[in-house]
MARSEDO-732741 format. One record per residue: x, y negated, z of N, C-alpha, C in turn. Coordinates in nm, 2 decimals, m for minus. Layout:
BEGIN
ATOM      n_X      n_Y      n_Z     ca_X     ca_Y     ca_Z      c_X      c_Y      c_Z
ATOM        X        Y        Z        X        Y        Z        X        Y        Z
...
***
This chain:
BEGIN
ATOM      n_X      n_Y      n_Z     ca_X     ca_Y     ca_Z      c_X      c_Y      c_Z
ATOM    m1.35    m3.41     3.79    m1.25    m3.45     3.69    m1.31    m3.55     3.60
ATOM    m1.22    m3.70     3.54    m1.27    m3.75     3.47    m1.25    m3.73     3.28
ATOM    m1.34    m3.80     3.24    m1.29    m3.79     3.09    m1.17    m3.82     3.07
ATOM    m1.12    m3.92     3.10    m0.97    m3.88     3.09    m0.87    m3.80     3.12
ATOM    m0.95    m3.68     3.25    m0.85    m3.62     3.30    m0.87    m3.53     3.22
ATOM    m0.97    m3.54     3.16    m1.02    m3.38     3.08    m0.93    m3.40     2.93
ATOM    m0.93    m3.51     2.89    m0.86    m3.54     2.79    m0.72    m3.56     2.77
ATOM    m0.66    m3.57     2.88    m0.46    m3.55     2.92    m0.51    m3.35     2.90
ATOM    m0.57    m3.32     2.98    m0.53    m3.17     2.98    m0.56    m3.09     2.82
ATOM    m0.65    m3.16     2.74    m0.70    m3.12     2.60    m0.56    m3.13     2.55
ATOM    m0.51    m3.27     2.58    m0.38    m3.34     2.48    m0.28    m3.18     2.55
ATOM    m0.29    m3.18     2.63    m0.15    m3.09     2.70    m0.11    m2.92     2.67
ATOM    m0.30    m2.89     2.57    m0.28    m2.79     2.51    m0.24    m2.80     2.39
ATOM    m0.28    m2.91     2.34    m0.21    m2.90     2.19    m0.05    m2.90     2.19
ATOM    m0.03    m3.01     2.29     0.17    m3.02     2.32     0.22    m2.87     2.33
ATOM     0.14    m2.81     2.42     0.16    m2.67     2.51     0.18    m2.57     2.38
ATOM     0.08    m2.58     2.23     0.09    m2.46     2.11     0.21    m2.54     2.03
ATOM     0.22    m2.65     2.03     0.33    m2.73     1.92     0.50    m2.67     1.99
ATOM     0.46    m2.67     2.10     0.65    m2.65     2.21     0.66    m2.49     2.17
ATOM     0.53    m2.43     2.24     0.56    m2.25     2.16     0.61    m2.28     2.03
ATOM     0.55    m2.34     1.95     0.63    m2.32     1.80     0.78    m2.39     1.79
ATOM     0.78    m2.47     1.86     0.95    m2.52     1.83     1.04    m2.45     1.93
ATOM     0.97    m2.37     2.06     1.06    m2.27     2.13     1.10    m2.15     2.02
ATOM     1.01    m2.15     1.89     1.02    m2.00     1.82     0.97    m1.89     1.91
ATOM     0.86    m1.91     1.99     0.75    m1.80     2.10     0.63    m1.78     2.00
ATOM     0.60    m1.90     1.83     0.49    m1.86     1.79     0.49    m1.89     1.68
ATOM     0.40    m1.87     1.60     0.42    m1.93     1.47     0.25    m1.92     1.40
ATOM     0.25    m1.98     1.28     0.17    m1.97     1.24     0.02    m2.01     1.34
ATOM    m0.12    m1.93     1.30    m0.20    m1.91     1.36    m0.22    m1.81     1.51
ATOM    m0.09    m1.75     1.50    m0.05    m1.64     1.59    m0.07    m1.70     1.75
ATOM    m0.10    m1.64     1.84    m0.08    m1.66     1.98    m0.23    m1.76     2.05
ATOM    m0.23    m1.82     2.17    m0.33    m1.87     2.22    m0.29    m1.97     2.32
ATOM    m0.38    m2.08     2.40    m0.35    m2.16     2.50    m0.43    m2.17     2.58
ATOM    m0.46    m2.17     2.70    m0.59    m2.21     2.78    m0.56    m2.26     2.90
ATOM    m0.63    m2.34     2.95    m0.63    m2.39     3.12    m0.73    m2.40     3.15
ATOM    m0.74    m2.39     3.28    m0.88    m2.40     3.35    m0.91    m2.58     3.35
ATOM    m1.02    m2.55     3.38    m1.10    m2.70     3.38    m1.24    m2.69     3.50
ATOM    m1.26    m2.75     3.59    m1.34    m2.66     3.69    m1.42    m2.56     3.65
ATOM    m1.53    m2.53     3.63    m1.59    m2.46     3.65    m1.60    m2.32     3.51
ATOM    m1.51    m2.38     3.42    m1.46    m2.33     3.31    m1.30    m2.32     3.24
ATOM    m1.31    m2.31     3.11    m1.16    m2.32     3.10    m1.18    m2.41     2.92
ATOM    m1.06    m2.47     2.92    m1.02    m2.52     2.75    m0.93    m2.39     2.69
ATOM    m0.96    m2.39     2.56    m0.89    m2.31     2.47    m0.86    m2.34     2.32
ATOM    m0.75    m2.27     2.26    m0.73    m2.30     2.14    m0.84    m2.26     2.05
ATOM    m0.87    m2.33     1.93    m0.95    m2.26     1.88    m0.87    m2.14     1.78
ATOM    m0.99    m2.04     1.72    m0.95    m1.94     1.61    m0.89    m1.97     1.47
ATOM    m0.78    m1.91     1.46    m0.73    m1.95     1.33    m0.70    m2.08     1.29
ATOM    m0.64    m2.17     1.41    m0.57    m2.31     1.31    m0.46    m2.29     1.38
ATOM    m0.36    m2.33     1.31    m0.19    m2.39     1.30    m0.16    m2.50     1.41
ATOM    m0.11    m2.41     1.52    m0.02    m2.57     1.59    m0.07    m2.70     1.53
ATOM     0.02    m2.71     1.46     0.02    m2.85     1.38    m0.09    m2.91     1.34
ATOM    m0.25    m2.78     1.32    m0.35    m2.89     1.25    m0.40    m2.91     1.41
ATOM    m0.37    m2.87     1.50    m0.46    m2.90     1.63    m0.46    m3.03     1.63
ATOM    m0.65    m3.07     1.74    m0.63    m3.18     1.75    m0.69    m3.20     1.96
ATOM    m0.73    m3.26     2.00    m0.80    m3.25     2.11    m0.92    m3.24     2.11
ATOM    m1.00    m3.24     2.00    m1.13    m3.24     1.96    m1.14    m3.08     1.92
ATOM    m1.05    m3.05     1.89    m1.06    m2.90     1.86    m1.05    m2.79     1.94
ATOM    m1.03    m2.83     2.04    m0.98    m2.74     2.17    m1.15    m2.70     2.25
ATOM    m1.15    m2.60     2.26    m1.29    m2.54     2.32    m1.31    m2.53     2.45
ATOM    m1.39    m2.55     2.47    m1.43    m2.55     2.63    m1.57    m2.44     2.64
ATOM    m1.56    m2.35     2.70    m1.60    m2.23     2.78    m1.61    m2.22     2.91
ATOM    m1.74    m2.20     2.98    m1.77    m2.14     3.14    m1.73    m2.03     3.11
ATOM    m1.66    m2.00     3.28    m1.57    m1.87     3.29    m1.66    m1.77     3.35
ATOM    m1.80    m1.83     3.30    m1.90    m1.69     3.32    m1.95    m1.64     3.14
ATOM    m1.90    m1.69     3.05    m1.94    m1.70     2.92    m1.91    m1.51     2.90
ATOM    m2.04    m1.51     2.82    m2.00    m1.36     2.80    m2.02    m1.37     2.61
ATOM    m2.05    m1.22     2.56    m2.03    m1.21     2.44    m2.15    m1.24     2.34
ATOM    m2.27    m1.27     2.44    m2.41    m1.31     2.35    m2.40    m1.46     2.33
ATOM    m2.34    m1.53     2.41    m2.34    m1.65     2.44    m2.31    m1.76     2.30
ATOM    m2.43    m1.85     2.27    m2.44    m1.90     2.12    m2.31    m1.96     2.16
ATOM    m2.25    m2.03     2.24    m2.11    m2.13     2.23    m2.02    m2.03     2.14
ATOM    m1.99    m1.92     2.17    m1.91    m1.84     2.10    m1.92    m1.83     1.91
ATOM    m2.03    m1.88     1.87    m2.03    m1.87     1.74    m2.05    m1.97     1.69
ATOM    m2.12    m2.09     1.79    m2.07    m2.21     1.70    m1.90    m2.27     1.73
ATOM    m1.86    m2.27     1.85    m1.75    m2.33     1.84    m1.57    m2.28     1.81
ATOM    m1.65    m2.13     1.79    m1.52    m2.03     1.73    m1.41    m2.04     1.83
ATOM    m1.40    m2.00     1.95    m1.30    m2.01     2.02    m1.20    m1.88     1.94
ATOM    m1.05    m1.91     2.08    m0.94    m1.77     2.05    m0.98    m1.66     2.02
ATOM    m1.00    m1.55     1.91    m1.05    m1.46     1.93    m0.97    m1.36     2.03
ATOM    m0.87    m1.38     2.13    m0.86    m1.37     2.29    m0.93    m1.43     2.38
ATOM    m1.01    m1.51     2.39    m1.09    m1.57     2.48    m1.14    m1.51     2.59
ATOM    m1.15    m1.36     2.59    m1.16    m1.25     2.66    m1.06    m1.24     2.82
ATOM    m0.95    m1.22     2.74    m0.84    m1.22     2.81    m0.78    m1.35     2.88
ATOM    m0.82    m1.49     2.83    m0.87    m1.61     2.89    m0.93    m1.61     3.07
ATOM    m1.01    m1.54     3.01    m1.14    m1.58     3.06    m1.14    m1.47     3.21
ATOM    m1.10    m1.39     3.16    m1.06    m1.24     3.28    m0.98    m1.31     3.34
ATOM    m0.85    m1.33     3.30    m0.73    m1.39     3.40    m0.77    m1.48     3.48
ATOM    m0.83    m1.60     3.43    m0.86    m1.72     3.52    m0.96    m1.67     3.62
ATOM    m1.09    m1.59     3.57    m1.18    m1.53     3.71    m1.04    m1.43     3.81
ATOM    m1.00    m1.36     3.78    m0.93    m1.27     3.86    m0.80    m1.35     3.90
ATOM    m0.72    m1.46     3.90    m0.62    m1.53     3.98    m0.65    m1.67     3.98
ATOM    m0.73    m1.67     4.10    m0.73    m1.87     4.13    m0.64    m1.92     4.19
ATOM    m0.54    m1.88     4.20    m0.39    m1.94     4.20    m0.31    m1.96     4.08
ATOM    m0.38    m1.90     3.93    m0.30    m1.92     3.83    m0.41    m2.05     3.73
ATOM    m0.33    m2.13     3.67    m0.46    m2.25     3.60    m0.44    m2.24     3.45
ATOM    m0.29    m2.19     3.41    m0.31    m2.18     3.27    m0.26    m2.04     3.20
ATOM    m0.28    m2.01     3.11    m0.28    m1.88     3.01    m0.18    m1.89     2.91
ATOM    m0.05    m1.83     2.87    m0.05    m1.86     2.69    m0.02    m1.72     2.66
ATOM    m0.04    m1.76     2.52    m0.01    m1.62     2.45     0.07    m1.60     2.33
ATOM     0.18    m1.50     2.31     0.27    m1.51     2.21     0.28    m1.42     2.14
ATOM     0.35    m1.38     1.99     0.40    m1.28     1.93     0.56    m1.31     1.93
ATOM     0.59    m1.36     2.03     0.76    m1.36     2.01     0.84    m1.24     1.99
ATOM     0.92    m1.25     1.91     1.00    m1.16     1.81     1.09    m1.03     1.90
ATOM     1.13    m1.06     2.01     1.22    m0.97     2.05     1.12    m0.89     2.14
ATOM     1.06    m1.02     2.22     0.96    m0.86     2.34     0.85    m0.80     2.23
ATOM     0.80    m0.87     2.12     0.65    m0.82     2.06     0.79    m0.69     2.03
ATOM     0.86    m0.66     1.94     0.99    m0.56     1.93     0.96    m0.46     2.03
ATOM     1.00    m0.50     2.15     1.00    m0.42     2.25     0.87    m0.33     2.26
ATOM     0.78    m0.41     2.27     0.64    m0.40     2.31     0.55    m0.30     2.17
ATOM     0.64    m0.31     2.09     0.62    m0.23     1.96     0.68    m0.06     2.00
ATOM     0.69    m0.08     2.08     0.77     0.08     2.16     0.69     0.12     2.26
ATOM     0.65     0.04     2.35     0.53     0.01     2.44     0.68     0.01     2.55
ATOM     0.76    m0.05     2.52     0.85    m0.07     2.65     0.86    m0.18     2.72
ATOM     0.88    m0.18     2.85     0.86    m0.29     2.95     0.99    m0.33     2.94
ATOM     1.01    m0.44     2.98     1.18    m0.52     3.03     1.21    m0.45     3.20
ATOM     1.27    m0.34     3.21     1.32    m0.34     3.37     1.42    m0.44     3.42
ATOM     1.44    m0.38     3.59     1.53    m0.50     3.62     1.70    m0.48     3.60
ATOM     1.69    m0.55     3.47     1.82    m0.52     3.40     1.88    m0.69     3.40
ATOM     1.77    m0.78     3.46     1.84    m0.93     3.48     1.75    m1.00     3.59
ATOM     1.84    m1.06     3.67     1.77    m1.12     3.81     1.63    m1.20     3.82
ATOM     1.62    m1.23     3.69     1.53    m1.35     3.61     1.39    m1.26     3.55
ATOM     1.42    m1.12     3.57     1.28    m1.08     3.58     1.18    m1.08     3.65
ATOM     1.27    m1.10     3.76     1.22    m1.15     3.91     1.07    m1.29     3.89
ATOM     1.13    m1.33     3.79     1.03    m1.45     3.78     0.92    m1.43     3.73
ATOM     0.86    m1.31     3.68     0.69    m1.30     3.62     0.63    m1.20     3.78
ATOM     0.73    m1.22     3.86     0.65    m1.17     3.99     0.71    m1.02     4.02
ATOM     0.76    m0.96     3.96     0.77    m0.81     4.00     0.94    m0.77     3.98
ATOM     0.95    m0.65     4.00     1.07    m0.56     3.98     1.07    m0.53     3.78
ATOM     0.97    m0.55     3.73     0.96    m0.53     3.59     0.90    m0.61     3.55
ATOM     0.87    m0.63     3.43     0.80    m0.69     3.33     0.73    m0.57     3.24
ATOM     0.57    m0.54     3.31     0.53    m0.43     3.20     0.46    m0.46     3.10
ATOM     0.39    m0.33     3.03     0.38    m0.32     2.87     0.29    m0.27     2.91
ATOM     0.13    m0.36     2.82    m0.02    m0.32     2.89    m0.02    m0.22     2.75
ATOM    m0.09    m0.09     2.75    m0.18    m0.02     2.65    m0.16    m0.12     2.51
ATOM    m0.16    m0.02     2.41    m0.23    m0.09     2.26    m0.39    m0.08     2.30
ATOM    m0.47    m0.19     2.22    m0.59    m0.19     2.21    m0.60    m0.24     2.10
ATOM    m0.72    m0.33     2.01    m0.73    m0.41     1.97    m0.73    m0.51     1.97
ATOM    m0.68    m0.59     1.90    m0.69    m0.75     1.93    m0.82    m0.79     1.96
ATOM    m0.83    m0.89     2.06    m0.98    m0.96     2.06    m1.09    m0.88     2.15
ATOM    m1.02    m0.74     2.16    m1.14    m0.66     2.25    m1.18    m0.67     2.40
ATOM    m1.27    m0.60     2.49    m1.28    m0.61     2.61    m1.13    m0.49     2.70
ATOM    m1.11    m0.43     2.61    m1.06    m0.30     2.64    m0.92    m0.33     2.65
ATOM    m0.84    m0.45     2.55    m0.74    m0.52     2.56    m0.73    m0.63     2.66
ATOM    m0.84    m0.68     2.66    m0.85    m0.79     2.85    m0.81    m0.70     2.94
ATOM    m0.87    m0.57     2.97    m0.88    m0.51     3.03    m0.74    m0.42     3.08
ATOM    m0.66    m0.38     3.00    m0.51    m0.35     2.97    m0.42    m0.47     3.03
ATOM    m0.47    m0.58     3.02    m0.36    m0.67     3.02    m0.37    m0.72     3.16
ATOM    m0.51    m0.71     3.22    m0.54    m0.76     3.35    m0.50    m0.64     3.48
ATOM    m0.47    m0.55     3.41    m0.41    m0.45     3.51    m0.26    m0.44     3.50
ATOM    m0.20    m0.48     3.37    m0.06    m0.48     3.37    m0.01    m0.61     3.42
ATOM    m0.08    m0.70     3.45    m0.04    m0.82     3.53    m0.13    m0.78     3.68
ATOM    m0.13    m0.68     3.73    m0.16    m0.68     3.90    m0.03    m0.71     3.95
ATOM    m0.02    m0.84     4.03     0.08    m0.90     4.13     0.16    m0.92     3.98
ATOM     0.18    m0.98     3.89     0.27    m0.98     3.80     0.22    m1.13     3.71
ATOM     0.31    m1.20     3.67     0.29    m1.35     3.56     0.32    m1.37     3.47
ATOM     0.35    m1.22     3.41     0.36    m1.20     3.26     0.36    m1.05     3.20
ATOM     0.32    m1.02     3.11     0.32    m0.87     3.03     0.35    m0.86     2.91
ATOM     0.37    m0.77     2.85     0.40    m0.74     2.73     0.28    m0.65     2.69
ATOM     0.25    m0.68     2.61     0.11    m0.58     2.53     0.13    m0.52     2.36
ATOM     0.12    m0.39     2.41     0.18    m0.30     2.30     0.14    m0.34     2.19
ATOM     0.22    m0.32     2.06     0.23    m0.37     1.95     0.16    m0.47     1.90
ATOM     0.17    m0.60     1.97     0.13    m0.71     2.01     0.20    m0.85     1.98
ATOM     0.30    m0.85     2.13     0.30    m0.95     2.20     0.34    m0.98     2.36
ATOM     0.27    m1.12     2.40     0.34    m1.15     2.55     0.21    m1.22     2.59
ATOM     0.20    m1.21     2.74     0.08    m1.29     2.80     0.17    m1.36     2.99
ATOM     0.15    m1.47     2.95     0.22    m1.56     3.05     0.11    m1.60     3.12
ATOM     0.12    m1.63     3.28     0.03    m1.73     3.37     0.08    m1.84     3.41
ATOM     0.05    m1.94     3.42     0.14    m2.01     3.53     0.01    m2.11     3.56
ATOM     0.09    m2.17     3.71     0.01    m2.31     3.80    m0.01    m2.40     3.71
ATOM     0.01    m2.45     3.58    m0.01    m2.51     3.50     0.05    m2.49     3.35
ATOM     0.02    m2.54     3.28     0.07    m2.53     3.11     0.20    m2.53     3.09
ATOM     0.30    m2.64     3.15     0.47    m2.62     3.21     0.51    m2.47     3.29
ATOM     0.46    m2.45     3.35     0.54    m2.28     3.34     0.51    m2.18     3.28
ATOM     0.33    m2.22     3.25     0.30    m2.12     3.21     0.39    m2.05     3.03
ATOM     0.40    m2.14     2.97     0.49    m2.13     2.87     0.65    m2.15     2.89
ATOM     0.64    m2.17     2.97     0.84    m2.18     3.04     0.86    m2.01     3.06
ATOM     0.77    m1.94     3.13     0.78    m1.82     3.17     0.77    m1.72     3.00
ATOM     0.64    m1.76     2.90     0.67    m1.66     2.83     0.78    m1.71     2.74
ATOM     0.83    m1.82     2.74     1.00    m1.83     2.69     1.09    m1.75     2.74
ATOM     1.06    m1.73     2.92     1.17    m1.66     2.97     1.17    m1.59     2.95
ATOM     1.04    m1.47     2.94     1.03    m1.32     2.88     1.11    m1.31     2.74
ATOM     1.10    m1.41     2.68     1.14    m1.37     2.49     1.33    m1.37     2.56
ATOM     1.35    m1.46     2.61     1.54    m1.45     2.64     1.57    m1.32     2.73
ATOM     1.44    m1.29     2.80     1.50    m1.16     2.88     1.47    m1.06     2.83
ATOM     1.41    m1.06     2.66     1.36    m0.93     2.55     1.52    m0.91     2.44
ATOM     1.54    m1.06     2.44     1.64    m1.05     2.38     1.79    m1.00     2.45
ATOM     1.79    m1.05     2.54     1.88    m1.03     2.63     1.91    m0.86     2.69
ATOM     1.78    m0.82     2.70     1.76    m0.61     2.71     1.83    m0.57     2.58
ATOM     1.72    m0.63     2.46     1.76    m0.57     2.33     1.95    m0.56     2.24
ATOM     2.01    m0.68     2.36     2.16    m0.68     2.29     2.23    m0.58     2.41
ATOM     2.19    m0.57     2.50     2.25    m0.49     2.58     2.22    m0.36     2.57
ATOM     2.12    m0.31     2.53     2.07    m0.17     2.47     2.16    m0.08     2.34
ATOM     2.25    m0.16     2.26     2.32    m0.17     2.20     2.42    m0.08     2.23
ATOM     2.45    m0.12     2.37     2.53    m0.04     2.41     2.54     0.11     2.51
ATOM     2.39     0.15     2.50     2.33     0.20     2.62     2.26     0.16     2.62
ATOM     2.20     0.25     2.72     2.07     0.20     2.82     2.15     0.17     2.92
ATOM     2.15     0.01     2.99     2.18    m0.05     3.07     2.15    m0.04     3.27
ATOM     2.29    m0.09     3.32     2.20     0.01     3.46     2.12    m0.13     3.47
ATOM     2.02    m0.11     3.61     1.93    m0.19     3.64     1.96    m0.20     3.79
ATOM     1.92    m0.30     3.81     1.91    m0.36     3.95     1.79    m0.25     4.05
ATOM     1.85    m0.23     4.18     1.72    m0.15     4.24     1.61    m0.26     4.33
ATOM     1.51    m0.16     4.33     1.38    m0.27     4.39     1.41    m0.32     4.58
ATOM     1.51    m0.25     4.58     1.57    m0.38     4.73     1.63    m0.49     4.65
ATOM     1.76    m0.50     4.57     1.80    m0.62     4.55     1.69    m0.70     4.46
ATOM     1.57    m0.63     4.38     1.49    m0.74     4.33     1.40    m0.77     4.48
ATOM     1.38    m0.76     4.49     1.32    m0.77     4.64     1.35    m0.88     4.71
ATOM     1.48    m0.85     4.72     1.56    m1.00     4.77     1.59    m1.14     4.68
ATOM     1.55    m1.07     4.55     1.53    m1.19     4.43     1.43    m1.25     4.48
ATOM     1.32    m1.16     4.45     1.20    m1.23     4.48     1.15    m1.31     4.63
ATOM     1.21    m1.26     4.71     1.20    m1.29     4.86     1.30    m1.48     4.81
ATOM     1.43    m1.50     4.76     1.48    m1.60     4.75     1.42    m1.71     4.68
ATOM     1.30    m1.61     4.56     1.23    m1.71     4.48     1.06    m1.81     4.54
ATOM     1.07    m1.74     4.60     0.96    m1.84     4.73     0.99    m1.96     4.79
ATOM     1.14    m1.96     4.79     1.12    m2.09     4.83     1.24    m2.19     4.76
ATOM     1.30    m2.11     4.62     1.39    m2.19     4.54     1.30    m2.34     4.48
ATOM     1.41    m2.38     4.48     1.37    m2.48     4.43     1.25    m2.63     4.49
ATOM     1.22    m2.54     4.60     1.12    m2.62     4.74     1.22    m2.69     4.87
ATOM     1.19    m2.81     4.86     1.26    m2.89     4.95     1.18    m2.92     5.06
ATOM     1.26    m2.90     5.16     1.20    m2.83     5.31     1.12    m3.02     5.34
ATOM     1.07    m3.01     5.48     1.02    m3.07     5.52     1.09    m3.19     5.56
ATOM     1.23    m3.19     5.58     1.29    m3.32     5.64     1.41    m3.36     5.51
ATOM     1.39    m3.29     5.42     1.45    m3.35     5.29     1.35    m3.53     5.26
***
């Protein structure tokens, strides 16, 4: 990869925290960004505002970096960097990370409830549900840890009294998806209203998911 290409991907996490804020997925200092970068990953740093980001600010981490490691205290990454850094070792099919306190699922997730399949569009973080990893602490191994098992086969989660954790093939779904989770938190929470809502069973998500493999993929003689 060249400096330039390292430098569109720096620029594409600051766009990536600035869009969470004007989707309303973040606010403040709240939430995280990261993509892989070969042999490591870029990330937001600790404690600044969308808006003060710059590309210079954005940290770079080997995805063997552990917790003694001096990079960690001079360059202050996410204090999620953890949960970063787990995800990208454990799915090399996924390249970028975000992280939210969006309003309706962190809501949800404040119950420790998952989104079931109460809309066909759950189908899109990979599973029959969208679950809700353990409370932990912020920043811990124990919360990587939570979150990396409530995403087995899954591309997004809710983490108890928290928040949302999105993957995607790049920085464009990856935050397209925890958008979708916040419309399909909001979307549970107005229908809850009236009930507990029925749910779709895991044959017809099944067939969701079976149709989502190749939506939007144009065959070979297109």
């Amino acid at each position: 990869m060249s400096a330039a290409d390292e430098g569109a991907l720096r620029r594409g996490i600051v766009d990536t925290a600035l869009d969470m804020e004007r989707l309303g997925i973040n606010q403040g200092t709240s939430g995280n960004v990261s993509a892989r970068l070969l042999d490591g990953f870029l990330i937001t740093p600790s404690g600044v505002p969308a808006r003060e980001l710059s590309v210079e600010s954005i940290v770079y981490l080997p995805l063997d970096v552990s917790d003694s490691d001096d990079v960690l205290r001079t360059a202050r990454p996410s204090s999620e960097w953890r949960i970063h850094r787990d995800l990208l070792r454990a799915r090399p099919d996924m390249h970028a990370v975000v992280h939210t306190h969006s309003t309706a699922a962190t809501a949800l997730a404040m119950h420790g409830r998952e989104i079931p399949a109460v809309h066909y569009m759950v189908a899109a973080a990979g599973g029959t549900s969208i679950r809700c990893a353990p409370y932990a602490l912020f920043g811990t191994q124990a919360l990587s840890d939570h979150a990396l098992a409530a995403l087995q086969g899954r591309r997004a989660c809710l983490l108890a009294h928290h928040g949302v954790v999105a993957l995607g093939a790049d920085l464009s779904r990856a935050v397209w998806l925890a958008h979708e989770v916040e419309v399909l938190a909001r979307q549970y929470l107005l229908a809850l209203q009236f009930g507990a809502p029925p749910v779709l069973t895991d044959e017809q998500m099944h067939e969701v998911l079976e149709r989502f493999k190749t939506y939007g993929k144009r065959s070979k003689d297109d």
